[in-house]
C-alpha positions as CSV (number, residue, x, y, z in Angstrom):
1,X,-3.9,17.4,-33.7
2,X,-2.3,14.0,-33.7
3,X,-4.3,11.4,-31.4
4,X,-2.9,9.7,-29.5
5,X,-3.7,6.0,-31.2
6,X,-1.1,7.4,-33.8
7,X,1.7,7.2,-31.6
8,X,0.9,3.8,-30.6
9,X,2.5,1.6,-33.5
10,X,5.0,0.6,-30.9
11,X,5.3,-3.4,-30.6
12,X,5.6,-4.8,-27.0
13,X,8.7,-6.5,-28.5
14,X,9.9,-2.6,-29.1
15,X,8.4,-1.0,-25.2
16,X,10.3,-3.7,-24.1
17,X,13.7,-2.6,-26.1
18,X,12.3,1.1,-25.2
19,X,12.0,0.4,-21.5
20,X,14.8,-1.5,-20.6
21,X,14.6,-5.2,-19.9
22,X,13.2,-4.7,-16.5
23,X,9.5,-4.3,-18.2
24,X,10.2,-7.1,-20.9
25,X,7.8,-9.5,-18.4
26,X,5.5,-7.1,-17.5
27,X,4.6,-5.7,-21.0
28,X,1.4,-7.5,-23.6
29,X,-0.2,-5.2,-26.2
30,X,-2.8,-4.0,-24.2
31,X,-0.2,-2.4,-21.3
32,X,1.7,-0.5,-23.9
33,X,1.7,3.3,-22.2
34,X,1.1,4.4,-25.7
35,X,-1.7,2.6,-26.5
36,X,-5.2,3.8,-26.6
37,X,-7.4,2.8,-24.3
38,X,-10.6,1.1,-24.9
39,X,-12.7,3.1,-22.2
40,X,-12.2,6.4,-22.6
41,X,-12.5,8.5,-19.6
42,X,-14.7,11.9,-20.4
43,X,-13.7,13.4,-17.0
44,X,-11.5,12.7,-13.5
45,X,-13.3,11.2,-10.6
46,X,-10.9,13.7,-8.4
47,X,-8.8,16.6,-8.8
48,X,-5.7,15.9,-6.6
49,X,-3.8,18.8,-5.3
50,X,-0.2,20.4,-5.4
51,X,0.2,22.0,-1.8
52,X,3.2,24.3,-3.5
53,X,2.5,27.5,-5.2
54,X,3.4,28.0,-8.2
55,X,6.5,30.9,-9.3
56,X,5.0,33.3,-12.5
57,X,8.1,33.6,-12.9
58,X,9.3,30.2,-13.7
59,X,6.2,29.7,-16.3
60,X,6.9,32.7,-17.9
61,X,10.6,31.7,-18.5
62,X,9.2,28.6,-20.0
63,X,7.2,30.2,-22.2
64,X,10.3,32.3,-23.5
65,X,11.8,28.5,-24.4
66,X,14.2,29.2,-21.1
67,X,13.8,25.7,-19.2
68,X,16.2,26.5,-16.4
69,X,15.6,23.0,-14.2
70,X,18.0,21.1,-11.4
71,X,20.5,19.7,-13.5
72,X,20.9,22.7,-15.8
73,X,19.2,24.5,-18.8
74,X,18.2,24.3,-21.8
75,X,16.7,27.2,-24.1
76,X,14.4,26.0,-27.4
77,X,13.5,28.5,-30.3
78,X,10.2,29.7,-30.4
79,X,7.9,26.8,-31.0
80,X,10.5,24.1,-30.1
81,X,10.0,21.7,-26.9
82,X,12.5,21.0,-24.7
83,X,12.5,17.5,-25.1
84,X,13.7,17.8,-28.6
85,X,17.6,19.4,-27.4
86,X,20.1,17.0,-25.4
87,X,19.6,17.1,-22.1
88,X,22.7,18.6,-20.2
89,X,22.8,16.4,-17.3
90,X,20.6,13.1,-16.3
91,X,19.2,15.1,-13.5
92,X,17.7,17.5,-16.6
93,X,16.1,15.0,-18.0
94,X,14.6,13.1,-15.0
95,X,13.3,16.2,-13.7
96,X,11.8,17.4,-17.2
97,X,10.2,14.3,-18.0
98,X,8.3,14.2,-14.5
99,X,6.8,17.5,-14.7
100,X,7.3,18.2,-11.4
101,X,6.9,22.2,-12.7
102,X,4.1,21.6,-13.8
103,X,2.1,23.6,-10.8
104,X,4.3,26.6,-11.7
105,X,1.9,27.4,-14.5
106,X,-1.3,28.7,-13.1
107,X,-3.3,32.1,-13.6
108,X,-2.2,33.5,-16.6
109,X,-4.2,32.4,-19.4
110,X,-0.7,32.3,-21.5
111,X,0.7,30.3,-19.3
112,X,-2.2,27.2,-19.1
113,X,-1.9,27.6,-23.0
114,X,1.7,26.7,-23.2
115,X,1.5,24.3,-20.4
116,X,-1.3,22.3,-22.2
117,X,1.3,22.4,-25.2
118,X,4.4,21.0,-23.8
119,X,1.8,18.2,-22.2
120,X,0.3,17.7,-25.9
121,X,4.1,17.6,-27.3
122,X,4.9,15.6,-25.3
123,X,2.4,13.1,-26.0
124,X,3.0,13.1,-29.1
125,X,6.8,12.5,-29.0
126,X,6.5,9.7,-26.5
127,X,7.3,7.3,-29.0
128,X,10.7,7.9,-29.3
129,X,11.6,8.8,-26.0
130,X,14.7,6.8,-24.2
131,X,14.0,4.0,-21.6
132,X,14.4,6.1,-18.4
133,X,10.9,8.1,-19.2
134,X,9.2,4.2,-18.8
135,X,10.5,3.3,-15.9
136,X,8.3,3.2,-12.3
137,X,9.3,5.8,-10.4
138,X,9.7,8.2,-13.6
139,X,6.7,7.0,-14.6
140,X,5.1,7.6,-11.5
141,X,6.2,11.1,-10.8
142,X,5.1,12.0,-14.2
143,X,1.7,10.9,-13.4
144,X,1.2,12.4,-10.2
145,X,2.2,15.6,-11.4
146,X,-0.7,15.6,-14.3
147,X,-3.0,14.4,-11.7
148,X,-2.1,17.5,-9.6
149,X,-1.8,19.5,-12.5
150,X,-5.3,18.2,-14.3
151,X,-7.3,21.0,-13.2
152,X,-5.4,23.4,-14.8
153,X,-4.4,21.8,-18.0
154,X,-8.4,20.6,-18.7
155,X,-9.8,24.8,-17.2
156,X,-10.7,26.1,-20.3
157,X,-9.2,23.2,-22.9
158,X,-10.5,21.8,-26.2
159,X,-11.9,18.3,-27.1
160,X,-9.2,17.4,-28.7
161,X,-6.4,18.1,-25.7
162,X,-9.0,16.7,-23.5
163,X,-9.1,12.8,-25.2
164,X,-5.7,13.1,-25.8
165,X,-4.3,13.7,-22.4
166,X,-7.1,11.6,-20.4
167,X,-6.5,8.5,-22.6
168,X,-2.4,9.3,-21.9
169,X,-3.1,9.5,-18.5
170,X,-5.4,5.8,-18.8
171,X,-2.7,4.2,-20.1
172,X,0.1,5.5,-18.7
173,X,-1.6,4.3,-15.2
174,X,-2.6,1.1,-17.0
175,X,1.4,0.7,-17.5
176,X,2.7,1.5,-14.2
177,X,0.4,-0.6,-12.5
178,X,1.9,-3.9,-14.7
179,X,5.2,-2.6,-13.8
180,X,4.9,-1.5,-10.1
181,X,5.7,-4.5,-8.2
182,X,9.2,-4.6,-10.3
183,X,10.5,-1.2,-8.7
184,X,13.9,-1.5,-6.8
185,X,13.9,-0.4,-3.3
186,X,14.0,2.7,-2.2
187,X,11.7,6.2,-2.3
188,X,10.9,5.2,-5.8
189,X,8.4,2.8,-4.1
190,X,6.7,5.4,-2.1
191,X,6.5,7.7,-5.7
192,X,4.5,4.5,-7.2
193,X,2.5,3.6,-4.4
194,X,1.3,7.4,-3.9
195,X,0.6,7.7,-7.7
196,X,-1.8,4.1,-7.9
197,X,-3.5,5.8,-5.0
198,X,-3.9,9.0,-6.8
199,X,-4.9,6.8,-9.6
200,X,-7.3,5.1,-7.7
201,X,-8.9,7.7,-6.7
202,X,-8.9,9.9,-9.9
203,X,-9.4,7.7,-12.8
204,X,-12.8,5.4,-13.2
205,X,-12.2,2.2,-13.3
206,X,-9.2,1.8,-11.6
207,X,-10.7,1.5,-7.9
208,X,-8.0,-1.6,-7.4
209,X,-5.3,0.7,-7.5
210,X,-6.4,3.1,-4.6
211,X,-6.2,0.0,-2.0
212,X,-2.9,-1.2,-3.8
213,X,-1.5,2.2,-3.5
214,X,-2.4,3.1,0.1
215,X,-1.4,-0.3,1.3
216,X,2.2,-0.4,-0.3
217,X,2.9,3.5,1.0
218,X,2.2,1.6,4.7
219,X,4.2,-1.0,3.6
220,X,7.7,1.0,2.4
221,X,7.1,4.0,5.2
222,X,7.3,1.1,7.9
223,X,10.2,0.5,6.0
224,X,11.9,3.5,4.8
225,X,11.4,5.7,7.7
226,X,13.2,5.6,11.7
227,X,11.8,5.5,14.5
228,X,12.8,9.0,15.2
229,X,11.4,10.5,11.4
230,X,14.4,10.2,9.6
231,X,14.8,8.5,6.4
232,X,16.9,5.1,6.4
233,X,19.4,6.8,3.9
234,X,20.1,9.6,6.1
235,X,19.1,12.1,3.4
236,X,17.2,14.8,4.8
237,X,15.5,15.8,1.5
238,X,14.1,12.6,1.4
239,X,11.6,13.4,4.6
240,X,10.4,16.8,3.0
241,X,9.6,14.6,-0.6
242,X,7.9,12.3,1.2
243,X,5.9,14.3,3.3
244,X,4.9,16.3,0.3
245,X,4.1,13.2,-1.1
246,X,1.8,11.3,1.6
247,X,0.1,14.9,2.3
248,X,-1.2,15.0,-1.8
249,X,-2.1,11.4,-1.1
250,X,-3.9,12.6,2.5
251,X,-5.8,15.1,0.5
252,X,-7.5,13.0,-2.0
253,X,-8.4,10.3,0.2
254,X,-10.3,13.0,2.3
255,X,-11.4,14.4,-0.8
256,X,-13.3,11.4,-2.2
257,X,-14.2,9.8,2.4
258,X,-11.1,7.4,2.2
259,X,-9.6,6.2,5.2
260,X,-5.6,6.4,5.5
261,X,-4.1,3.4,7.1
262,X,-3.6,4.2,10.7
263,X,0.3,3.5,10.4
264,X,0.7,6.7,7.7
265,X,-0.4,9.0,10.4
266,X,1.6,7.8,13.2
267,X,4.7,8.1,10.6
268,X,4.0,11.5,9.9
269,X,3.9,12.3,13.6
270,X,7.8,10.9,13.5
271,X,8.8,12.9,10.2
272,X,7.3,16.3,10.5
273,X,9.5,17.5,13.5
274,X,12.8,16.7,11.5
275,X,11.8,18.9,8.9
276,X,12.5,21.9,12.1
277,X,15.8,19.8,13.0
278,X,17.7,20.0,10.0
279,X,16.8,23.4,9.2
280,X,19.0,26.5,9.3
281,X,17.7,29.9,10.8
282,X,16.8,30.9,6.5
283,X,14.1,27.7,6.6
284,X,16.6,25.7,4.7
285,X,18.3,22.3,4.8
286,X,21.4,21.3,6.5
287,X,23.6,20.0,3.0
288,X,24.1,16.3,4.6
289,X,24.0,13.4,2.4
290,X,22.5,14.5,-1.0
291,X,20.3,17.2,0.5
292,X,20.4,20.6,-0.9
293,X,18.9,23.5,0.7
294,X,16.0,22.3,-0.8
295,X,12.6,24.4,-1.2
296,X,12.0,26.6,1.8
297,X,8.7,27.1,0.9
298,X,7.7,23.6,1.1
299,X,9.6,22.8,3.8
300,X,7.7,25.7,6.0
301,X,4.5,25.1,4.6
302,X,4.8,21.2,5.9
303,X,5.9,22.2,9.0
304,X,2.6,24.5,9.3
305,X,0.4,21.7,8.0
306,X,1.9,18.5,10.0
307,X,3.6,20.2,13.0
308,X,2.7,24.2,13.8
309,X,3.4,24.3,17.3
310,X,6.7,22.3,17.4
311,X,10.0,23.3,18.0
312,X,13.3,21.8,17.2
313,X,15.0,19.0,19.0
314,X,18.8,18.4,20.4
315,X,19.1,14.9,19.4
316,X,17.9,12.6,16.1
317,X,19.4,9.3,18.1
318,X,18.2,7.0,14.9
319,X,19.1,10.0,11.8
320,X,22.8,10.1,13.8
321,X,22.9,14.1,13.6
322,X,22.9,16.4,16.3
323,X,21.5,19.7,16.8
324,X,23.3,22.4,18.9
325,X,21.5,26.1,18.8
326,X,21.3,29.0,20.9
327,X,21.0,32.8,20.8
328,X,19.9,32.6,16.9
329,X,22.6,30.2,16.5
330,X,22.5,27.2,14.9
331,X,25.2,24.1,14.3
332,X,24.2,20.8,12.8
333,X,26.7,17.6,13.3
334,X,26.9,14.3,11.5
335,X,27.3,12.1,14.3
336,X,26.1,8.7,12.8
337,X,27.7,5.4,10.3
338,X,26.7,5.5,6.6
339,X,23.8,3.7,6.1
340,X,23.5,-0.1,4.6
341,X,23.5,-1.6,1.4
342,X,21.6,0.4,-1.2
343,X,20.6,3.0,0.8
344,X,24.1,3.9,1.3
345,X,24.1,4.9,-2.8
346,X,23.8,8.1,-2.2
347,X,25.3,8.4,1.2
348,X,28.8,10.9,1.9
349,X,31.6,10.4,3.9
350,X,31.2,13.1,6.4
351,X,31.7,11.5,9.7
352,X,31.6,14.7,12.1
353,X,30.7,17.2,9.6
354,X,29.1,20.0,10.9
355,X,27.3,23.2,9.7
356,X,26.8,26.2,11.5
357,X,24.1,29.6,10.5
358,X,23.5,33.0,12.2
359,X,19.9,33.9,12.0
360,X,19.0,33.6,8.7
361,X,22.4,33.8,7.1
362,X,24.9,30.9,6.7
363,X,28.6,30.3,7.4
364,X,30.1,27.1,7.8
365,X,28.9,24.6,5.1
366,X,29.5,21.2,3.6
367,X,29.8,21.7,-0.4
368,X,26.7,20.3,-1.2
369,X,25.4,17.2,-3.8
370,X,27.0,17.0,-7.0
371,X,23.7,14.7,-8.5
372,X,23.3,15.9,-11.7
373,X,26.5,17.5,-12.6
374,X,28.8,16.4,-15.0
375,X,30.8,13.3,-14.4
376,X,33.0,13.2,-11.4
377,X,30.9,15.7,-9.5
378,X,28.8,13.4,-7.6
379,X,32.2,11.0,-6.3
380,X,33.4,14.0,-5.3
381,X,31.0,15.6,-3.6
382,X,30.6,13.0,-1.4
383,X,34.0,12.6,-0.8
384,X,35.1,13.8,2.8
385,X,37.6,16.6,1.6
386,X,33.8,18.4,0.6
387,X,32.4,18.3,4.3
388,X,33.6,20.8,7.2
389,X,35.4,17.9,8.7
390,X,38.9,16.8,9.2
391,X,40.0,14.0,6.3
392,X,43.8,12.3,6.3
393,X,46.0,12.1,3.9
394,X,43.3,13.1,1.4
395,X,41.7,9.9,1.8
396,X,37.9,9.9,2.2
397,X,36.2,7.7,5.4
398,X,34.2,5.9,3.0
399,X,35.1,3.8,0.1
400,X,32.3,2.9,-2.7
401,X,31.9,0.9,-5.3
402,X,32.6,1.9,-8.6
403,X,31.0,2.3,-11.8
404,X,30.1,-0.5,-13.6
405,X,30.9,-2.7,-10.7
406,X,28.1,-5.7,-10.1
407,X,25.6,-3.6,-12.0
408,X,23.2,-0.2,-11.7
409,X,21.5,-1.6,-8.6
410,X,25.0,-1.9,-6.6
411,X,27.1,0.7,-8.2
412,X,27.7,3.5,-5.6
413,X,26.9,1.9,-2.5
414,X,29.4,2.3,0.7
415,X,31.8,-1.2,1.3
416,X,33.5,0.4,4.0
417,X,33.7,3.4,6.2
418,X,33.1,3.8,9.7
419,X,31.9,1.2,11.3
420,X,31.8,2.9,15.0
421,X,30.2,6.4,15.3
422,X,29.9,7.9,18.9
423,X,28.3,10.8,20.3
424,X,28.0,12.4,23.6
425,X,26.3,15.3,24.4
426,X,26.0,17.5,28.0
427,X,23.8,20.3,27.9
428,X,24.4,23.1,31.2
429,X,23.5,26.2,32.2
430,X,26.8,27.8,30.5
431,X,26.2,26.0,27.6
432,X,26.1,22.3,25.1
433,X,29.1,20.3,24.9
434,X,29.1,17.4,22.3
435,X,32.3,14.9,22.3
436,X,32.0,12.6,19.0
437,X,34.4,10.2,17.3
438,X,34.5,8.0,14.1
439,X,36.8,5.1,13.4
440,X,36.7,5.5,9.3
441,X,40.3,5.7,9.5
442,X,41.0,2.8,11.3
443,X,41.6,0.4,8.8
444,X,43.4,2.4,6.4
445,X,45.7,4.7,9.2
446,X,45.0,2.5,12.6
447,X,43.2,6.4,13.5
448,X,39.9,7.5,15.4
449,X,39.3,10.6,14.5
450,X,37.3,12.7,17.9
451,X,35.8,15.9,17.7
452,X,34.9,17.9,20.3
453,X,32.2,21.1,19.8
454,X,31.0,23.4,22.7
455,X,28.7,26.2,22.4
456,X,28.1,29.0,25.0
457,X,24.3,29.8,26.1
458,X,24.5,33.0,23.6
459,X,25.8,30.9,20.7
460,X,28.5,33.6,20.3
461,X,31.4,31.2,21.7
462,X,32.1,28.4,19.8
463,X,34.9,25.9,20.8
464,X,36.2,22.9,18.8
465,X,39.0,20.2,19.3
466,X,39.8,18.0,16.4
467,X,42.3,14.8,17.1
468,X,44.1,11.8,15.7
469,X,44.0,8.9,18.2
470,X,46.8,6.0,17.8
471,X,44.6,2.7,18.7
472,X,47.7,1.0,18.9
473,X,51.1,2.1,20.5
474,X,53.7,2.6,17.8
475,X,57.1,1.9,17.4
476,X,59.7,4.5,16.5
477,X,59.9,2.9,12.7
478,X,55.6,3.4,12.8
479,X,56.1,6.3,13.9
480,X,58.7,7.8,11.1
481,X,56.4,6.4,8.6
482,X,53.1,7.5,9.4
483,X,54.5,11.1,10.3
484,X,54.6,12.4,6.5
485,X,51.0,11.8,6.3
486,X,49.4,14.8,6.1
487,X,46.0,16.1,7.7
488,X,43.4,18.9,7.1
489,X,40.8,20.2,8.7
490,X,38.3,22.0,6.3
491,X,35.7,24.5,7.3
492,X,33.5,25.3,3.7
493,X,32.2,28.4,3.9
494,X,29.0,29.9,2.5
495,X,29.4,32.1,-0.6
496,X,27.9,35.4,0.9
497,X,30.9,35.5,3.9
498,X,33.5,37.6,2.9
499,X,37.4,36.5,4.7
500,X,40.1,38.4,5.6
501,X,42.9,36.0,6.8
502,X,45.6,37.0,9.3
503,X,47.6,33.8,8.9
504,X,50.8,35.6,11.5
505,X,48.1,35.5,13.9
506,X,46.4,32.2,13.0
507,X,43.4,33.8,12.7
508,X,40.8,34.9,10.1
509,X,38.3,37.7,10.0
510,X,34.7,36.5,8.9
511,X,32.0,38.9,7.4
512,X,28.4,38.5,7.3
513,X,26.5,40.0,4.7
514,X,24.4,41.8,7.5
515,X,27.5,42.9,8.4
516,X,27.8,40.4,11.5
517,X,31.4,39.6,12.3
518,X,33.4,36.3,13.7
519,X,37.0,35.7,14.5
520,X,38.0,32.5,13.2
521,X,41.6,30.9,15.4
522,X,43.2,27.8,15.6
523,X,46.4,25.8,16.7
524,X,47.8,22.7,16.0
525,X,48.3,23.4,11.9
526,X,49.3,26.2,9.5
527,X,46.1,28.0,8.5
528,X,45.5,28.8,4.1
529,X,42.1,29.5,2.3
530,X,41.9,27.6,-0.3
531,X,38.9,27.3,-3.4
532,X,35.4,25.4,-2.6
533,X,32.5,25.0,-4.5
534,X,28.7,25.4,-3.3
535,X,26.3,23.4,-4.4
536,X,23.3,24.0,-1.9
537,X,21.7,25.3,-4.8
538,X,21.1,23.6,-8.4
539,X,23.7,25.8,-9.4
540,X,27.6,25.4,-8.7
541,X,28.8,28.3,-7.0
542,X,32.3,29.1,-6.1
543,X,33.5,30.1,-2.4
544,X,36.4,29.2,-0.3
545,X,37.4,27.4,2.6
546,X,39.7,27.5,6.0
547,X,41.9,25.0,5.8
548,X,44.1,24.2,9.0
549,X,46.7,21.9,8.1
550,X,49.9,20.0,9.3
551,X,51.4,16.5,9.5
552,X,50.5,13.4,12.0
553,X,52.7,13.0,14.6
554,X,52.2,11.0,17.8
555,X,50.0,13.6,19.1
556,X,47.2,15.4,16.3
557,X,45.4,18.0,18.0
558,X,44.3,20.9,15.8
559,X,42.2,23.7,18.3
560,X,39.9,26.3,16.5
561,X,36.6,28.8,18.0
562,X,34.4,31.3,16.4
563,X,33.7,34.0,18.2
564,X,31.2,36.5,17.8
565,X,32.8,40.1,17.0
566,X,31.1,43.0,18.9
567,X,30.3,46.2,17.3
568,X,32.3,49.8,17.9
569,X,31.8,50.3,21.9
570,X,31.7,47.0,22.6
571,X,28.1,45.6,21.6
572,X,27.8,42.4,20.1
573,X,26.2,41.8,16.9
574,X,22.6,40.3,17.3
């Protein structure tokens, strides 16, 4: 077995090339992640925990060389690691190199065999690995997931594996703490500050890092995180990470009689009932500003852990979404501004978006994230023309900037959009009305787009009112020229609804797979289907979409409902 000192002929002049010039500062010979350490650790102070279970399923297609991760897949020939193929996607290759599927391989005896060999591989290919797998958050994920995953890999291993993967994990913790203070802003900070405290409290002699660690989560959750739970970049996904996250980091501390700081706690308290507001009635995500669907697993397994008793609320007044649901029903709204500055990178331009589920099943969507796919997928996945929303003239409510443009750290971000979001909501007897508006297409148009939603008691009437609003009065001449412009209001549908569209009566015909029905009409545009994607999932799936379209004139108004369809002698579908 190669040791791990043979991989360590690497020059801080080359870590620094390796690494990118963000570490050139931080690195001397004795920080080189590849270097072995002086002390070397015979055992872990602390076994840290992964709260998920693991899928056989997924380590057993690993072990057949099938590495099927977000971002794509690649398959190996027996004996080859995945590391040694091109990565399809970025998104491959950030999630391979942080083993967060690592906890996937428990149990089988097979299966902790092969897992212990892709960490030795690994190890011993680290040397020529491209500057992405050195950088903090990477880095960090990477070594919280052997920290979780230690107790497995070291149940039943050699002396050999043992040194080598101990003295990688030494001083790849020995690295990241040179380079944590150099980590841009964002949820990459929390990812470093829960891996130092992991470290901290795993690895002897590293007791600085544990206070470090604890202190800086405090730090970037005061923050990262609103007042009502939500994350400042409006990303759902980012709360259920997060959570995971500070609960591994909860664990340990009780595990080895360390106090939390008292302000972690009281944030948890904020972020655990938005896990129950953004979900659908099938435990999943609402797909709003780079979330997916996301792991309903986890998500119902933190709600168990950090808020059992709960239930979900109407209003997320600092997120900007709204949550309408009765009878089984469920419709979620986008009623808020993109955020600022770089936590707008990843942001979409779905002003007044809204989903809607049935119970457990799904039917209006936005398309999803296009992170990870091949170029051009992300820019236009968060365009607005892929949210249920209404867009003009094919023009999106946001503008970014582009590629290349004033570097990595900028590129991305939101430099205009809407600036003014508004939201009112009136909840009866009969039922919950919400009137919203967005001026995104102000500048561009001189429009304000309002949208009006109502849902009956039963959530089997749903009513919606989509208009243009002239902020100034127009001439005739305005008038002629602004008339061509066309408008469309898009409602993505999940791929499991089947269509049948009765365009002579401007209506459509939806189709659960449970076989529930709804009657889709509007007025105010021609009605079309037209070609989606889906991408609630890691993988892209094709569906379709109700399109209701027209020109602006001096007065836009497009009407539409869903209504519930009731079975043969006149009993609705529950």
């Amino acid at each position: 077995m190669m040791r791990l000192g043979d991989v360590a002929g690497i020059t801080a002049e080359g870590l620094s090339h390796a690494a990118g010039s963000a570490l050139a500062e931080a690195v001397r010979p004795f920080r080189n992640p590849l270097a072995t350490p002086r002390r070397q650790p015979s055992q872990l102070l602390h076994h840290p925990a992964d709260p998920r279970r693991g899928d056989p399923t997924r380590a057993r297609a690993f072990v057949a060389g099938q590495y099927r991760l977000p971002g794509g897949l690649v398959t190996t020939p027996e004996g080859g690691a995945p590391w040694t193929a091109a990565p399809p996607t970025p998104l491959f290759a950030e999630t391979l190199h942080g083993f967060d599927w690592l906890h996937h391989f428990q149990g089988e005896d097979d299966a902790r065999a092969h897992a212990r060999w892709l960490v030795q591989s690994w190890i011993e290919a680290a040397a020529g690995f491209p500057p992405a797998v050195w950088r903090a958050p990477l880095l960090a994920r990477r070594l919280v997931s052997w920290l979780t995953g230690a107790r497995l890999l070291l149940s039943g291993a050699d002396e050999p594996f043992r040194t080598l993967f101990l003295g990688s994990l030494v001083a790849q913790s020995r690295f990241l703490s040179a380079i944590a203070g150099g980590t841009p802003p964002g949820y990459g900070r929390i990812v470093v500050h829960a891996a130092l405290a992991l470290i901290g409290a795993s690895l002897p002699g590293r007791g600085r890092c544990l206070d470090r660690g604890l202190n800086g989560m405090a730090t970037e959750l005061n923050r990262q995180i609103l007042p009502d739970g939500g994350h400042v970049s409006r990303n759902p996904a980012l709360v259920l990470y997060i959570l995971r996250d500070i609960t591994v980091v909860q664990d340990a501390m009780s595990a080895v009689s360390k106090a939390m700081p008292e302000a972690v706690y009281g944030t948890v308290m904020r972020m655990a009932p938005m896990l129950r507001f953004f979900c659908h009635g099938d435990g999943g995500f609402g797909l709003f500003n780079g979330a997916r669907e996301e792991d309903g697993e986890l998500i119902a397994l933190m709600i168990e852990r950090h808020h059992p008793s709960g239930r979900a609320f109407g209003v997320a007044p600092h997120a900007r979404y709204q949550r309408l649901a009765a009878g089984g029903t469920v419709i979620l709204v986008d009623t808020g501004a993109p955020p600022q500055g770089r936590a707008s990178r990843g942001a979409h331009a779905s002003a007044l978006a809204f989903e809607m589920s049935v119970g457990p099943e799904r039917l209006i969507t936005n398309c999803g994230t296009g992170v990870g796919l091949p170029p051009g997928w992300a820019e236009a996945m968060r365009a607005t023309a892929a949210h249920s929303t209404l867009t003009v003239a094919d023009t999106s409510s946001c503008r970014y900037l582009g590629t290349g443009l004033l570097g990595g750290w900028s590129e991305g971000r939101v430099i205009a959009g809407p600036t003014k979001v508004l939201s009112r909501r009136n909840e009866e007897e009969r039922g919950i009305w919400l009137a919203t508006s967005h001026d995104g297409y102000l500048e561009p148009f001189g429009l304000v787009h309002e949208r009006r939603i109502y849902m009956n008691n039963a959530g089997s009437d749903i009513r919606g009112e989509d208009r243009l609003l002239q902020i100034e009065q127009l001439s005739p001449e305005d008038l002629r020229d602004l008339e061509p412009l066309p408008f469309a209001v898009r409602f993505h549908l999940h791929p499991s609804v089947r269509i049948d569209l009765r365009p002579e009566e401007g209506s459509a015909q939806l189709r659960l797979p449970s076989g529930d029905g709804w009657i889709f009409r509007s007025a105010g545009g021609g009605l079309s289907i037209e070609e989606s994607v889906y991408l609630g999932t890691p993988d892209m799936v094709p569906t379709r979409q109700i399109v209701v379209s027209g020109g602006i004139g001096a007065d836009t108004t497009v009407k539409w409902a869903l209504t519930r369809m009731a079975r043969p002698g006149g009993v609705p579908v529950s």
